[in-house]
C-alpha positions as CSV (number, residue, x, y, z in Angstrom):
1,X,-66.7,114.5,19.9
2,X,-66.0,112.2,17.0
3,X,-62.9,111.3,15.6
4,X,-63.4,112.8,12.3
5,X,-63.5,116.6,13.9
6,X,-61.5,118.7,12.6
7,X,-61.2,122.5,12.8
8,X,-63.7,123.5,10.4
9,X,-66.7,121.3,12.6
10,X,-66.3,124.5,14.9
11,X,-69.6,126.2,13.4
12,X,-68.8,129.5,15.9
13,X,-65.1,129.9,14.7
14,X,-64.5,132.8,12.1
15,X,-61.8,131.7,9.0
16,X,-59.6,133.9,11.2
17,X,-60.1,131.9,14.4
18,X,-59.4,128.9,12.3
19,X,-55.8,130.5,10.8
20,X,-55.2,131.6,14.7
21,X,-55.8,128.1,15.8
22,X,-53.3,126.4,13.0
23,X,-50.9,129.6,13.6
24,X,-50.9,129.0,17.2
25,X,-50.2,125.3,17.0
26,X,-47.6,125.1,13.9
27,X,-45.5,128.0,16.5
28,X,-45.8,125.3,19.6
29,X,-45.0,122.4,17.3
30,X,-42.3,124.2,16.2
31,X,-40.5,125.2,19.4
32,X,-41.1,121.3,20.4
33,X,-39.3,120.3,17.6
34,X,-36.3,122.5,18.3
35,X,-36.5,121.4,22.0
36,X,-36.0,117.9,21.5
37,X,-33.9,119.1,18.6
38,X,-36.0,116.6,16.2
39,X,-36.6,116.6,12.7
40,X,-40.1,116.5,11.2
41,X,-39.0,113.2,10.1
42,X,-38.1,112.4,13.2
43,X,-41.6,113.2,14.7
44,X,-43.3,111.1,11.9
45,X,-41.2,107.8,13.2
46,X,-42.0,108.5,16.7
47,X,-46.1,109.1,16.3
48,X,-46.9,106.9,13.4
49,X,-48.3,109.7,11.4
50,X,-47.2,110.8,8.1
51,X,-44.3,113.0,6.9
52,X,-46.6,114.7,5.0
53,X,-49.1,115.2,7.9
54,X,-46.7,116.5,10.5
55,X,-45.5,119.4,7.7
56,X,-49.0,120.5,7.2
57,X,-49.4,121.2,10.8
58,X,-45.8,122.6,11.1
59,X,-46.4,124.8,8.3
60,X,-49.7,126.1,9.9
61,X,-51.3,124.7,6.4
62,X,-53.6,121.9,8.7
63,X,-55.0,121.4,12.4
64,X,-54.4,117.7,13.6
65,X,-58.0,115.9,14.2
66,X,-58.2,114.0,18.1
67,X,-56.4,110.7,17.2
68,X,-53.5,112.6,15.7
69,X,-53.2,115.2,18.2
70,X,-53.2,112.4,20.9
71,X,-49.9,111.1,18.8
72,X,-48.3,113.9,18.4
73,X,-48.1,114.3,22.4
74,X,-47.4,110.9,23.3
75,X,-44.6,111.3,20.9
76,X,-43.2,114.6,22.7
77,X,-44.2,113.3,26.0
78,X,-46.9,115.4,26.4
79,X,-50.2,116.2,27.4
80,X,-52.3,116.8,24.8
81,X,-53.3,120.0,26.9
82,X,-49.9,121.1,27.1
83,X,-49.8,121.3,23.1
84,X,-53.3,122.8,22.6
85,X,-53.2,126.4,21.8
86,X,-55.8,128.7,22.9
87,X,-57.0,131.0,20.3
88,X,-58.3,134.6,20.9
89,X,-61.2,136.1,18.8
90,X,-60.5,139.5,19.4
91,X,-57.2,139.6,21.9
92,X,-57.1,143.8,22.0
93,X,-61.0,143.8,24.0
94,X,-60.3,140.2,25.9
95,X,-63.1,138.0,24.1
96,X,-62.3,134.6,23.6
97,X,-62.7,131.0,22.8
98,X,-60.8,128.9,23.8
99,X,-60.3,125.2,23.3
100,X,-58.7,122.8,25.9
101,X,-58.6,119.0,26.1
102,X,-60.3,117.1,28.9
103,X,-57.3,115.7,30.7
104,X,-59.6,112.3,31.4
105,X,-61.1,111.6,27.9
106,X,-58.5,112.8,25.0
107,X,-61.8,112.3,22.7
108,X,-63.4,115.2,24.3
109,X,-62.8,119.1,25.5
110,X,-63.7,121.8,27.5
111,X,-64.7,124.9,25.3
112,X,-64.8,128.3,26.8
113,X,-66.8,130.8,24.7
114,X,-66.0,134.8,26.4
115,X,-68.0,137.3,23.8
116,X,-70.8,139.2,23.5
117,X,-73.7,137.3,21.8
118,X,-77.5,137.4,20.8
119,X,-79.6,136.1,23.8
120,X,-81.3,133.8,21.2
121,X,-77.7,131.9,20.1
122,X,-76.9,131.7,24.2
123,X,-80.1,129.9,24.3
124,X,-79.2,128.0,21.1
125,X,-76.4,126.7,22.5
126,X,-77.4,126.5,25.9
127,X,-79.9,123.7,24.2
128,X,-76.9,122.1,22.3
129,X,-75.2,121.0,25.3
130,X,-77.9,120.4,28.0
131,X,-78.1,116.6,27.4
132,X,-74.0,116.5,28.5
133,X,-75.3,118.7,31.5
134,X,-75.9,116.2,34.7
């Protein structure tokens, strides 16, 4: 995973998956911010990133790329796991993906994909990822 990814690099996630995903984590960010009874402001200072940035992902208008997600938990003590939401394609029949970081390598996670899908795209991706498979 490069540090340039951002949500939209995640060819298999619908637009909806996508306003999930920035939903999901805007809600967590939020009830962090109330916890530590902090301003946006005040998580800005503490994780080097911008004002502006940390309102966009507040404001579900963003989703934070590796390096900034990495900040954003050192700054709340965190894991970055512990922040990462897990977004549901279709919660009502149980199919999923779901996205969660690699607690040894913050550059990289594990991705669980839980739907139906043509046997040619399993293969497809089966292909993508066999030179990560030992």
């Amino acid at each position: 995973m490069n540090s340039d990814l951002d949500i939209s690099e995640f060819s298999g996630a619908s637009r909806e998956g996508k306003r999930r995903l920035k939903q999901a984590f805007a809600r967590i960010l939020q009830n962090e911010l109330l916890e530590h009874n902090w301003t946006q402001s005040d998580l800005a200072n503490r994780s080097g990133l911008g004002r502006d940035a940390i309102s966009t992902y507040v404001n579900a208008r963003s989703f934070p790329e590796p390096r900034s997600l990495k900040a954003i938990a050192t700054a709340l003590g965190k894991e970055i796991k512990d922040i990462y939401p897990t977004v549901s394609t279709d919660p009502a029949k149980g199919h999923a993906i779901s996205i969660r970081q690699d607690p040894d390598d913050p550059m990289r996670v594990f991705l669980t994909v839980n739907r139906s899908i043509p046997i040619t795209l399993a293969g497809q991706i089966v292909e993508m990822v066999k030179p990560e498979v030992a």
